[in-house]
Wavefront OBJ file of the C-alpha trace (Angstrom):
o trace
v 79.809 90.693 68.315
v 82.266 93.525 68.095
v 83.845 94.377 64.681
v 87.479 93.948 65.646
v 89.252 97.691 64.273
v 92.722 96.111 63.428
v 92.890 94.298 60.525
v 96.569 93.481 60.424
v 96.713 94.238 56.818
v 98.815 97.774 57.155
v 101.754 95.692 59.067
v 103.797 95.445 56.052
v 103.521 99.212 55.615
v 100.871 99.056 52.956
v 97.442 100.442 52.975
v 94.536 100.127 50.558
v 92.520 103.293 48.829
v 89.330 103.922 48.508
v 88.952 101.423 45.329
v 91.234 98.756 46.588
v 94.784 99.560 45.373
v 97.707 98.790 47.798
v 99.811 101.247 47.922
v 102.947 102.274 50.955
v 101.941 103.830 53.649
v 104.423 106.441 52.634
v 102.575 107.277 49.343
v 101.880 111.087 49.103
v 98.274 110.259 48.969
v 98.270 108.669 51.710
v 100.506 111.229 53.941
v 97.809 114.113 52.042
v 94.787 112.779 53.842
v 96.948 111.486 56.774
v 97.504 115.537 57.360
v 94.216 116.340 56.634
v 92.813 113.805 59.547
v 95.268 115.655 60.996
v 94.210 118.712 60.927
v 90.590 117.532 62.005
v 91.767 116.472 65.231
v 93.663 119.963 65.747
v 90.464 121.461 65.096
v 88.095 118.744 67.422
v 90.857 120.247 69.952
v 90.147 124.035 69.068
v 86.424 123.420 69.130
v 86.715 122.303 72.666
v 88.537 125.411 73.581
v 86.651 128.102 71.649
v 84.528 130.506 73.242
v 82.465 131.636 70.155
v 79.379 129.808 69.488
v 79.046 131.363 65.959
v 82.984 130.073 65.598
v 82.094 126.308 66.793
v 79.517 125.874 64.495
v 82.433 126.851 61.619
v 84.811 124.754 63.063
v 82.022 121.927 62.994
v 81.208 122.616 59.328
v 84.609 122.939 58.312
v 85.490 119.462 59.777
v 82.976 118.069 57.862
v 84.237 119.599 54.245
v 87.717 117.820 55.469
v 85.844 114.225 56.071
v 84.929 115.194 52.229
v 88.316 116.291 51.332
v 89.834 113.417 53.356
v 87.619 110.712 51.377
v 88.320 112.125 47.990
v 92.370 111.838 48.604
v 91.993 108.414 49.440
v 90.522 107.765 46.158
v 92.579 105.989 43.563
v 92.478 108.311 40.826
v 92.263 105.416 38.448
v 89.152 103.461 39.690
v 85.792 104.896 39.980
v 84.343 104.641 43.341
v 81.614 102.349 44.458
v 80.172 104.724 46.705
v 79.082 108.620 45.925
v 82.117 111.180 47.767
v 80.847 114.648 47.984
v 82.544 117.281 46.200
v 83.672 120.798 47.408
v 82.163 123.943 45.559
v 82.831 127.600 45.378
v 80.323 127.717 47.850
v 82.430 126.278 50.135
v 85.437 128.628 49.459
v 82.627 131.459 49.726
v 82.079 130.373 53.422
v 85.231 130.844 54.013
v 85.995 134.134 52.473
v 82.939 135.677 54.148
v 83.650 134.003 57.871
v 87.452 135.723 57.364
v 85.610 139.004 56.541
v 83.283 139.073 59.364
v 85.823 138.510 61.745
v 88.205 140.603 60.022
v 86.231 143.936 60.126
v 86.120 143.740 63.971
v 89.970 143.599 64.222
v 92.673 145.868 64.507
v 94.662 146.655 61.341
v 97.986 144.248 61.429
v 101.165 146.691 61.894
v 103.390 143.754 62.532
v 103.969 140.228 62.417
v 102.111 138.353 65.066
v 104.216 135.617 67.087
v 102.096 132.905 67.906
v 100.705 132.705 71.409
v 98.975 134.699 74.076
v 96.305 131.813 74.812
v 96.805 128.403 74.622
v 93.017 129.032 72.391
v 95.002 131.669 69.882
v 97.978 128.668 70.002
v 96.041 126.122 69.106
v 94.418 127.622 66.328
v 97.835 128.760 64.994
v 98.837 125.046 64.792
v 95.808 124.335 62.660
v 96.964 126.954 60.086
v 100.337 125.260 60.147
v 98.768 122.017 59.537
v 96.417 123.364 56.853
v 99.699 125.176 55.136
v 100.936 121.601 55.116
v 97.604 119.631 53.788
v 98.037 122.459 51.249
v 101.604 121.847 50.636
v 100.974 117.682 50.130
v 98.008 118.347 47.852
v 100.251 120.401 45.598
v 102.861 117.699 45.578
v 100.372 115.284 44.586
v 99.110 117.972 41.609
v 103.164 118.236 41.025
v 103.586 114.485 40.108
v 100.642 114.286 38.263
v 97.722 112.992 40.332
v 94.391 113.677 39.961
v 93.261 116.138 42.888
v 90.000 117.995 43.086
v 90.898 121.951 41.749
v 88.908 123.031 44.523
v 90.886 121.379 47.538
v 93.957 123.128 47.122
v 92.188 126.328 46.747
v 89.975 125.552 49.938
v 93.187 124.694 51.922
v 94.369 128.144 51.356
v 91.183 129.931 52.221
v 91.655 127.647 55.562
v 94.951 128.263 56.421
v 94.012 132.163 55.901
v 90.609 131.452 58.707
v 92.703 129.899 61.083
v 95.562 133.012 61.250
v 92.252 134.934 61.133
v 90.474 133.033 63.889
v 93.750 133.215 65.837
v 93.509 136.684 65.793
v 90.027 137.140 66.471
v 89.729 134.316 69.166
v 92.851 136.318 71.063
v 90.828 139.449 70.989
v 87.676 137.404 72.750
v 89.963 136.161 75.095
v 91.841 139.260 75.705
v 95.215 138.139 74.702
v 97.633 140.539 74.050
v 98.847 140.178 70.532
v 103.027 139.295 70.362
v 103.969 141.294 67.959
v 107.667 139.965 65.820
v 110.530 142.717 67.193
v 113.192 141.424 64.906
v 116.693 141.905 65.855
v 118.934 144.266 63.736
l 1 2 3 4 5 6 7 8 9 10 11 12 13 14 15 16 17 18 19 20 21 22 23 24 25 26 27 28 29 30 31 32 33 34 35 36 37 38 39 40 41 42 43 44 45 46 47 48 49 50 51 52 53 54 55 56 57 58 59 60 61 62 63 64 65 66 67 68 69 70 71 72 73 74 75 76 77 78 79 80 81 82 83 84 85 86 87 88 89 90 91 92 93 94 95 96 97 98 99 100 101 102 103 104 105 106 107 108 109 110 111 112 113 114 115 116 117 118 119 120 121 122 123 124 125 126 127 128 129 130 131 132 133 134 135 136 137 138 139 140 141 142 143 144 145 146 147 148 149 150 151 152 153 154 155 156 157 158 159 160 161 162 163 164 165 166 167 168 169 170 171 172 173 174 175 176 177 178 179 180 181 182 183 184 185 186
């Protein structure tokens, strides 16, 4: 028999963390890792589009850190887990930095703002930057009032944010997009 996936226990607009504490759907923890799944699916959507074999295997790794950053915000901070969540390392920050590197080098030097857009490819990874940027943002909220929050998944969410305006860049260059450069008015 089929596991049925509604449970009809979120239809009072509460939801349970990892540990069993109710809390509203609304909670900041709850919109963190909501942004984060987010984020994933922008990315499932990117992967599809990219042309870059060496850049879909990132994408695929980096979806998995998220399923580990994803699990650890739905944690309540004040229970111990029954089951073992990975944790993010420099290592994983490392990745980062050297992917945005190796891209980097093969670029032109920046002389203006970029506008996003050129390819619907360069768009799309724009959107996961903006999404990261707000993961980011959430996670710091949550630091703000206090909650317990892994030091390295804020500091991984801005090594993302910075790959993805990378990525954009370098993915728009593979595709031969023209780069919109910001003409402001004035």
């Amino acid at each position: 028999m089929a596991v049925k996936i509604y449970t009809k226990t979120g239809d009072r607009g509460k939801t349970s963390l990892i540990g069993g504490t109710k809390v509203p759907k609304s909670d900041l923890r709850i919109e963190s890792y909501g942004t984060v799944d987010e984020l994933n699916s922008f990315i499932g959507l990117l992967y599809d589009q990219c042309p870059d074999e060496h850049a879909k295997a990132s994408l695929r790794f980096i979806q998995e850190q998220l399923f580990t950053i994803g699990s650890s915000l739905a944690c309540d901070p004040q229970k111990k887990p029954s089951l073992k969540i990975p944790d993010l390392k420099e290592s994983d920050v490392t990745f980062l930095e050297k992917e945005i590197d190796a891209m980097n080098a093969g670029l032109p030097p920046m002389k203006n703002f970029i506008l996003p857009g050129g390819h619907t490819t360069v768009s799309t990874a724009h959107i996961c930057r903006c999404v990261c940027r707000r993961a980011e943002r959430k996670c710091v909220g949550l630091l703000e009032e206090g909650s317990s929050v892994d030091a390295f998944v804020v500091k991984y969410l801005n090594r993302l944010s910075d790959y993805f305006f990378v990525l954009a860049r370098f993915l728009g260059q593979a595709l031969h997009a023209e780069e919109i450069p910001w003409k402001p008015k004035g």
